[in-house]
N, CA, C and O atoms as a Tinker XYZ file with bonds, in Angstrom:
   328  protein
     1  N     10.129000   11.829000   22.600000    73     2
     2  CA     9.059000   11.263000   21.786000    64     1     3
     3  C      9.630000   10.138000   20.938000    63     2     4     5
     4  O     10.724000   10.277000   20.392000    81     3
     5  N      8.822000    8.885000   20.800000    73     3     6
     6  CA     9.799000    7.725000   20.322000    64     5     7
     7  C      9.003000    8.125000   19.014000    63     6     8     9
     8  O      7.988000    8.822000   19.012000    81     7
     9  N      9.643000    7.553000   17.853000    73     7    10
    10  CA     9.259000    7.700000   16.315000    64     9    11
    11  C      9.533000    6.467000   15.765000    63    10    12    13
    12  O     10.408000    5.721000   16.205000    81    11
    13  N      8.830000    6.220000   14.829000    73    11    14
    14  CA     9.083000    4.884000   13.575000    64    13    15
    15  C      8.889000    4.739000   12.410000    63    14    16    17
    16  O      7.760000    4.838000   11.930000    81    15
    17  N      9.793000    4.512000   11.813000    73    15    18
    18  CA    10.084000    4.454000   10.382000    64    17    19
    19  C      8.786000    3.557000    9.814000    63    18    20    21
    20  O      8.760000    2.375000   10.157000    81    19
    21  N      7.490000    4.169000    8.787000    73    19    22
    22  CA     6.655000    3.466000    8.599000    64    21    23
    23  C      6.805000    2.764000    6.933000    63    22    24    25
    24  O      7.507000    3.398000    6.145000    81    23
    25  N      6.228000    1.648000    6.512000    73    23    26
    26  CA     6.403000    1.298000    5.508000    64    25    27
    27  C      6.428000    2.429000    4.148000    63    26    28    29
    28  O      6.692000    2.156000    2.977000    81    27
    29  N      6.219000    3.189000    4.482000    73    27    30
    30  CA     6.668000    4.381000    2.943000    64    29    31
    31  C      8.271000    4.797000    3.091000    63    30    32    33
    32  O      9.049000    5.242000    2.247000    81    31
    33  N      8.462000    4.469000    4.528000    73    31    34
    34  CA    10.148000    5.281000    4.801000    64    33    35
    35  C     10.056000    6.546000    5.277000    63    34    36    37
    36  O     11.067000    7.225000    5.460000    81    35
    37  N      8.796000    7.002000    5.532000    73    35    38
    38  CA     9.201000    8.522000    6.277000    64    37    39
    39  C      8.799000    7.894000    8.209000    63    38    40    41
    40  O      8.195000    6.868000    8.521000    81    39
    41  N      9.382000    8.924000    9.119000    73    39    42
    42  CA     9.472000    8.867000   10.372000    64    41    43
    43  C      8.385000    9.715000   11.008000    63    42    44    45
    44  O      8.317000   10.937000   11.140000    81    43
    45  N      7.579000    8.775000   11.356000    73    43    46
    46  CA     6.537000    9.725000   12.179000    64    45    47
    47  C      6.711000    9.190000   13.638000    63    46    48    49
    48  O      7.695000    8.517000   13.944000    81    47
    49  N      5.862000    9.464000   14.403000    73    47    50
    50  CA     5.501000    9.575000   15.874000    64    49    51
    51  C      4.929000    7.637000   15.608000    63    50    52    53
    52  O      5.096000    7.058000   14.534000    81    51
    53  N      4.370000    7.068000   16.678000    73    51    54
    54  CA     3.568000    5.773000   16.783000    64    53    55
    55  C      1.857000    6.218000   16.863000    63    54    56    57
    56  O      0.964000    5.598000   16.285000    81    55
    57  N      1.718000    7.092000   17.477000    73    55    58
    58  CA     0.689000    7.588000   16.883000    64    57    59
    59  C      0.343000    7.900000   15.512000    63    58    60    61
    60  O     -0.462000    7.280000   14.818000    81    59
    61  N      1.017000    8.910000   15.186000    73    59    62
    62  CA     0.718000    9.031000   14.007000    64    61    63
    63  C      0.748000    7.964000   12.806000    63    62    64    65
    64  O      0.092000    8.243000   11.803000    81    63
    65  N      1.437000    6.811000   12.843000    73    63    66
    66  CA     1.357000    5.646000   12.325000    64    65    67
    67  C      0.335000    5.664000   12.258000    63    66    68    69
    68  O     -0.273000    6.231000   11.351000    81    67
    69  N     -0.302000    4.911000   13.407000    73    67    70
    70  CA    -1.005000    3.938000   13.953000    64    69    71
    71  C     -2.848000    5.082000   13.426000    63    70    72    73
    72  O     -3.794000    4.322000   13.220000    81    71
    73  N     -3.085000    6.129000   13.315000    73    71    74
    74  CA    -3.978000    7.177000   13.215000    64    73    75
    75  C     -3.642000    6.571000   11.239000    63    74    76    77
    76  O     -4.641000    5.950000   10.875000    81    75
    77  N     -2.717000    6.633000   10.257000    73    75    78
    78  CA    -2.721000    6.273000    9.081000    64    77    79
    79  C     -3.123000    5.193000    8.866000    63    78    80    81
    80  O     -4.030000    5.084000    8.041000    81    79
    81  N     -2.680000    4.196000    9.420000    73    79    82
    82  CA    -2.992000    2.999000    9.731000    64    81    83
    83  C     -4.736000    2.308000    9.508000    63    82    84    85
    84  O     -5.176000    1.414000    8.784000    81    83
    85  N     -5.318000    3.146000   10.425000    73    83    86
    86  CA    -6.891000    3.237000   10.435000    64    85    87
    87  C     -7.066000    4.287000    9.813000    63    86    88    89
    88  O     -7.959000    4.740000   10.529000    81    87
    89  N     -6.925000    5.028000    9.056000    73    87    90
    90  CA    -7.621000    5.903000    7.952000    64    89    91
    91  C     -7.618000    4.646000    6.892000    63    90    92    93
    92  O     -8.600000    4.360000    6.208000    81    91
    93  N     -6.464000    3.993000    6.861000    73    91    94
    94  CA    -6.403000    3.326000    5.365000    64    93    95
    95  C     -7.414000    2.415000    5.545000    63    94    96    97
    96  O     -8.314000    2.619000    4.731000    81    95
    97  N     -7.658000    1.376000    6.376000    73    95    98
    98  CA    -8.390000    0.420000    6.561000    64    97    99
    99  C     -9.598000    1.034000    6.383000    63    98   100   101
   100  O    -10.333000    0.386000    5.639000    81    99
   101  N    -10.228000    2.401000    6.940000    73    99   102
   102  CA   -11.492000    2.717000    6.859000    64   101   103
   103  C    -11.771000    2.726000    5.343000    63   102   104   105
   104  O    -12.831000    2.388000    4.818000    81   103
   105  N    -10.527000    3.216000    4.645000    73   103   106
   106  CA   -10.926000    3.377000    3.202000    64   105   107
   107  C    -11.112000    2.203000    2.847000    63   106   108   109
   108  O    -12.211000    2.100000    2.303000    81   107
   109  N    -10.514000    1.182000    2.899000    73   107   110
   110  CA   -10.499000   -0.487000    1.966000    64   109   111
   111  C    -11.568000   -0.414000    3.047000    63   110   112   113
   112  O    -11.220000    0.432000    3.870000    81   111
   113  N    -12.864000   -1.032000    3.402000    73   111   114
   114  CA   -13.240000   -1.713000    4.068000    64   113   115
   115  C    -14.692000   -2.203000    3.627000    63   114   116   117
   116  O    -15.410000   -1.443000    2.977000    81   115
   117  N    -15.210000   -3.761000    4.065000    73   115   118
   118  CA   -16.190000   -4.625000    3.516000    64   117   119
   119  C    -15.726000   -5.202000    1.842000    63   118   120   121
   120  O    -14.591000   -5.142000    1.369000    81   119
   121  N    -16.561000   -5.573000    1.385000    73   119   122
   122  CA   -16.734000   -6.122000    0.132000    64   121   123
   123  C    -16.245000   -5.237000   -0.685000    63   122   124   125
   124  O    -15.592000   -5.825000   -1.547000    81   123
   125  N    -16.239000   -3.689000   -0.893000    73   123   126
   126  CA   -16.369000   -3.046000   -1.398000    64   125   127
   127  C    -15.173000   -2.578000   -1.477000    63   126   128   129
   128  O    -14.911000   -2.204000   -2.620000    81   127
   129  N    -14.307000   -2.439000   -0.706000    73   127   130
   130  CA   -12.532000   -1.881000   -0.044000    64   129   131
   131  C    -11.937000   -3.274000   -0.556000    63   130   132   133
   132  O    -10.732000   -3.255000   -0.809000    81   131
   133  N    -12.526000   -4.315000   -0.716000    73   131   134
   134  CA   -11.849000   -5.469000   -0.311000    64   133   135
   135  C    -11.618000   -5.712000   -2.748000    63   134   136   137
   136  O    -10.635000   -6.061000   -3.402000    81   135
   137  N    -12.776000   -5.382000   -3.118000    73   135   138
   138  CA   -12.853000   -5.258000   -4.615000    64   137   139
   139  C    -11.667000   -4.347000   -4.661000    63   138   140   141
   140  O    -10.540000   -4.807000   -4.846000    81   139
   141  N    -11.883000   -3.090000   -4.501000    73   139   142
   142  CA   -10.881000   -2.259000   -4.682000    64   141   143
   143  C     -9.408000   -2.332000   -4.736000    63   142   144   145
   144  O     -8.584000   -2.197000   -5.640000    81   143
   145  N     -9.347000   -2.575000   -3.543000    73   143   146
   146  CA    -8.169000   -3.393000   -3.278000    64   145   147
   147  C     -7.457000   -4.519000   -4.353000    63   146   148   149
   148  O     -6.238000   -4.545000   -4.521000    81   147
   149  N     -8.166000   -5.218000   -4.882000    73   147   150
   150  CA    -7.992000   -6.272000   -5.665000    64   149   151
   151  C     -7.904000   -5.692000   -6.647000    63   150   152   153
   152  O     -6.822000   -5.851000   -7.213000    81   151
   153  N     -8.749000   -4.918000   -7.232000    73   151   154
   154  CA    -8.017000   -3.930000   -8.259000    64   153   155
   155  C     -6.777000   -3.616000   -8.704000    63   154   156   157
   156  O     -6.136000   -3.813000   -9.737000    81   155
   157  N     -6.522000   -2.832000   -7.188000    73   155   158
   158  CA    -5.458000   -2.453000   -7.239000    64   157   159
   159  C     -4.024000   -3.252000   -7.717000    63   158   160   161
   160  O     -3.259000   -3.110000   -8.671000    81   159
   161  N     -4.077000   -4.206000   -6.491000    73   159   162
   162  CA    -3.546000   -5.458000   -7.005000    64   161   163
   163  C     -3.331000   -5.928000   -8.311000    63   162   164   165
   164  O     -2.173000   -6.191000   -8.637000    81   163
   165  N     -4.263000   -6.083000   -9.130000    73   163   166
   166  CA    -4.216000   -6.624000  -10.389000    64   165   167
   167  C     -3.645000   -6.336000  -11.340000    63   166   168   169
   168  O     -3.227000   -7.066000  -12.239000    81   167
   169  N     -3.539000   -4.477000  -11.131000    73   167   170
   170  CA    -2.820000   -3.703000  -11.898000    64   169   171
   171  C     -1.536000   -3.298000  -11.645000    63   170   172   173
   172  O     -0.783000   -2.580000  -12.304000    81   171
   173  N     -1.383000   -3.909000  -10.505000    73   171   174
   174  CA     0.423000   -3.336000   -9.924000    64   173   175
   175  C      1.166000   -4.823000   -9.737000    63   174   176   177
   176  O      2.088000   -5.330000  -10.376000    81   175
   177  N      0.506000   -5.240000   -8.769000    73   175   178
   178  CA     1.565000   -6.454000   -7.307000    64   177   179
   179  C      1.018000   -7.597000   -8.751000    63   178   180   181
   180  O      1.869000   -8.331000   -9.253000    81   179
   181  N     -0.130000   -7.610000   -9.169000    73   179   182
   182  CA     0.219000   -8.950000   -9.920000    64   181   183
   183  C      0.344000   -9.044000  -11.391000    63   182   184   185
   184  O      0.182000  -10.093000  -12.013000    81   183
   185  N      0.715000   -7.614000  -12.054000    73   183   186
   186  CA     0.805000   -7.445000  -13.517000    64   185   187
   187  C      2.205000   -8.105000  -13.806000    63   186   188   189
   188  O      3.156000   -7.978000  -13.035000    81   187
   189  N      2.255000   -8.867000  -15.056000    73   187   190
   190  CA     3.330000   -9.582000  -15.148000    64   189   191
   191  C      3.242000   -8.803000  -16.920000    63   190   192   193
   192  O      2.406000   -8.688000  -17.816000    81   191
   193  N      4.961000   -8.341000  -16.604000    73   191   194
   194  CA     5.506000   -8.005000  -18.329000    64   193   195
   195  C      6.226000   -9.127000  -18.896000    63   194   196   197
   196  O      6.548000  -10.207000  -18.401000    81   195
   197  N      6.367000   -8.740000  -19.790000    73   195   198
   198  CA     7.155000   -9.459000  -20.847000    64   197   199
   199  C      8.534000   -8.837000  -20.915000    63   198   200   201
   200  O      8.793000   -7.830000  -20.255000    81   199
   201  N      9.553000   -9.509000  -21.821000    73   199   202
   202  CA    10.713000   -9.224000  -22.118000    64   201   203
   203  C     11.167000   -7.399000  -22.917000    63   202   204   205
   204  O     12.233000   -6.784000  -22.902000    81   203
   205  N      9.699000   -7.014000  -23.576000    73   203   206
   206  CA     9.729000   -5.899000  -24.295000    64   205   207
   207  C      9.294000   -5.093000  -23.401000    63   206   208   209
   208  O      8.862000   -4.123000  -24.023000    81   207
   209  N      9.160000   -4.934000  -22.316000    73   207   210
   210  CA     8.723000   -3.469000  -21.769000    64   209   211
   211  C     10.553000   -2.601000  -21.559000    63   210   212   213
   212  O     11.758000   -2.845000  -21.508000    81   211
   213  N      9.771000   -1.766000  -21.519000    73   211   214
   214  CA    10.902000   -0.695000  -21.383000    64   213   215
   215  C     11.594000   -0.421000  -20.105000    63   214   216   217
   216  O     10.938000   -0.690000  -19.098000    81   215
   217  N     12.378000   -0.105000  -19.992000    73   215   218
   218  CA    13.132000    0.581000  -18.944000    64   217   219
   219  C     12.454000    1.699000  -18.096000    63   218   220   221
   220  O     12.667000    1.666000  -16.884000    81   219
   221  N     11.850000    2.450000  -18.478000    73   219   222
   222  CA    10.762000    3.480000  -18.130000    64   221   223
   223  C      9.426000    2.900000  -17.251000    63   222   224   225
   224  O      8.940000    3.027000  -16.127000    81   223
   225  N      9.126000    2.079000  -18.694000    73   223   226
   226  CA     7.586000    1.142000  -17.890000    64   225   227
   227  C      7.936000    0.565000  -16.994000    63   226   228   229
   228  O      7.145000    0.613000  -16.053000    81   227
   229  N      9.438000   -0.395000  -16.723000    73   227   230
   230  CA     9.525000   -1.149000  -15.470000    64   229   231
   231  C      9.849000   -0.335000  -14.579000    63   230   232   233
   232  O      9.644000   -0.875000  -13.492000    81   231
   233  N     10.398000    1.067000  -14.411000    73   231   234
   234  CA    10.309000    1.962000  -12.976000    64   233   235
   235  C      9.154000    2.473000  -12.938000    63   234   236   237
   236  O      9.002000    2.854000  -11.777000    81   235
   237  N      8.284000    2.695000  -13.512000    73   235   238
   238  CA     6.835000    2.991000  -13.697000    64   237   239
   239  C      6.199000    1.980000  -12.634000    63   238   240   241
   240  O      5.894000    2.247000  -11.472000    81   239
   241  N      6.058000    0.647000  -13.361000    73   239   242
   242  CA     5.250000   -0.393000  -13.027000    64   241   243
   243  C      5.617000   -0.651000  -11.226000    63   242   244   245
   244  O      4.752000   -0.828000  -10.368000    81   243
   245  N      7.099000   -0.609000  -10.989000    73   243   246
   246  CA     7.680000   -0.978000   -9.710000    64   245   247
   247  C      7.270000    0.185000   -8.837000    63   246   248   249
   248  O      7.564000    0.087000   -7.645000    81   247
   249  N      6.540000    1.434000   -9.304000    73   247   250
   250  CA     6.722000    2.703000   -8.421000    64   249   251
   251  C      5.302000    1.951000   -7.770000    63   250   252   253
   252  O      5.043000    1.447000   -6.678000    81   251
   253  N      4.426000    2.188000   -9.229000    73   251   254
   254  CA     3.251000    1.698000   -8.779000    64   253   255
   255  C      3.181000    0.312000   -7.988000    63   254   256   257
   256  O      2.207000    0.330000   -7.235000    81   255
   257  N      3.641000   -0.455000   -7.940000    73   255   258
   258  CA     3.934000   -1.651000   -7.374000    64   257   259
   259  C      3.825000   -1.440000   -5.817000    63   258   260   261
   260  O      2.900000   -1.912000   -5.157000    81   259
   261  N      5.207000   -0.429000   -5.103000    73   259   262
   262  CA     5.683000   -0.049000   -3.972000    64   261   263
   263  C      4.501000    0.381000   -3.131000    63   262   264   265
   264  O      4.232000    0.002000   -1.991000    81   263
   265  N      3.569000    1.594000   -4.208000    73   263   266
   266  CA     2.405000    2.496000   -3.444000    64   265   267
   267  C      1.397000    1.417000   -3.648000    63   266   268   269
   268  O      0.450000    2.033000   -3.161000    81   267
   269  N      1.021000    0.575000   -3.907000    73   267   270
   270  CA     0.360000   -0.557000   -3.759000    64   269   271
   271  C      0.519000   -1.468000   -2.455000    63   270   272   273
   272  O     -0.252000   -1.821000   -1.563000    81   271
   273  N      1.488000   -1.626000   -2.664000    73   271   274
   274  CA     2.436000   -2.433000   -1.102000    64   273   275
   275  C      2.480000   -1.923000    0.232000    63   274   276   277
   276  O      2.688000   -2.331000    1.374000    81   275
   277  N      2.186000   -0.816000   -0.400000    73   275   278
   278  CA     2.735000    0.782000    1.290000    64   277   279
   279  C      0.693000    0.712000    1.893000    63   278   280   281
   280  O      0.272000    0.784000    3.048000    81   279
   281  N     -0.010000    0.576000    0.766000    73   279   282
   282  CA    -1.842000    1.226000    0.944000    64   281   283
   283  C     -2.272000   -0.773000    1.355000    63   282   284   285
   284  O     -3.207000   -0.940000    2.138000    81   283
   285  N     -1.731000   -1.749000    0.931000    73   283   286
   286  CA    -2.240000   -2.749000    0.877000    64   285   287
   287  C     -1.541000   -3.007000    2.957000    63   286   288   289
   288  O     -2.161000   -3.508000    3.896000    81   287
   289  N     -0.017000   -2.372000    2.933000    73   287   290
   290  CA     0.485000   -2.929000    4.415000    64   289   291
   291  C     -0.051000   -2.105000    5.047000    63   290   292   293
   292  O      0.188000   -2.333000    6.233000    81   291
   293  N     -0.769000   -1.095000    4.910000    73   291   294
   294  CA    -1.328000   -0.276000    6.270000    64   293   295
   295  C     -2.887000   -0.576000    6.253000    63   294   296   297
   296  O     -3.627000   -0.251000    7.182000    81   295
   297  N     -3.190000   -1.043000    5.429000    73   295   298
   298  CA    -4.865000   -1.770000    5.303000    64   297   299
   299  C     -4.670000   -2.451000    6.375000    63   298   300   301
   300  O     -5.443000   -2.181000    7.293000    81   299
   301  N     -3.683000   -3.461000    6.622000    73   299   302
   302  CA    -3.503000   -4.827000    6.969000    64   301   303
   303  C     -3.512000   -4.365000    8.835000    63   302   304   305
   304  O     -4.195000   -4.512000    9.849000    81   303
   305  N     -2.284000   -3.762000    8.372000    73   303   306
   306  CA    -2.206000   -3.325000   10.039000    64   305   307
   307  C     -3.224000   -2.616000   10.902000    63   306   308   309
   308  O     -3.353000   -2.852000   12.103000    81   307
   309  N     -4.245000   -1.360000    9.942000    73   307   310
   310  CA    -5.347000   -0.926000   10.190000    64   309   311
   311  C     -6.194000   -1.791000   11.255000    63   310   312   313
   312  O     -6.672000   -1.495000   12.350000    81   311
   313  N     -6.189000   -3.032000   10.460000    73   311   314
   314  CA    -7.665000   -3.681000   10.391000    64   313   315
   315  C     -6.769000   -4.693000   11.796000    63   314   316   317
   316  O     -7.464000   -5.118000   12.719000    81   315
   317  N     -5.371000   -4.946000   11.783000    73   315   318
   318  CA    -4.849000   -5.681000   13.173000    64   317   319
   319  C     -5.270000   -5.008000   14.337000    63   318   320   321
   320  O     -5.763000   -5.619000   15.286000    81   319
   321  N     -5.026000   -3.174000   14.318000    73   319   322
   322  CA    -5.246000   -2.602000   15.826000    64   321   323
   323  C     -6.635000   -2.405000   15.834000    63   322   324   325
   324  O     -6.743000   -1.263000   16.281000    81   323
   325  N     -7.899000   -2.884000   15.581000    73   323   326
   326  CA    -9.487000   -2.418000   15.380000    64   325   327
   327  C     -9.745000   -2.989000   16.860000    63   326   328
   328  O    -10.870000   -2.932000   17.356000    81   327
């Protein structure tokens, strides 16, 4: 059985990817997935700190950042295999 390392870092099957893949997209999807999404965004991939955040908040902010990155790259790919 061939397997692949998916953008979170765990090893599934290509199926099973590819089955996450289109769950996520079903979730983001139209106008409505597409707001959301941007949301999301706004509060992670494009929040910009300042010099005073903490050490804490910036592994905070970067966690959230990553699971932003992991739900935004399987949207993407979702919506490639449709």
């Amino acid at each position: 059985m061939t397997s692949s390392v998916g953008p979170d870092g765990y090893v599934r099957s290509p199926a099973q990817e590819k089955k996450l893949n289109k769950l996520m997209a079903s979730i983001f999807v139209g106008a409505k997935g597409d707001e959301a999404m941007n949301y999301i965004r706004q509060i992670t991939i494009e929040a910009v700190s300042g010099p005073e955040i903490s050490q804490d908040q910036l592994r905070h902010l970067e966690g959230m950042r990553y699971l932003a990155a992991i739900i935004q790259r399987r949207v993407i790919k979702g919506r490639e295999n449709e």
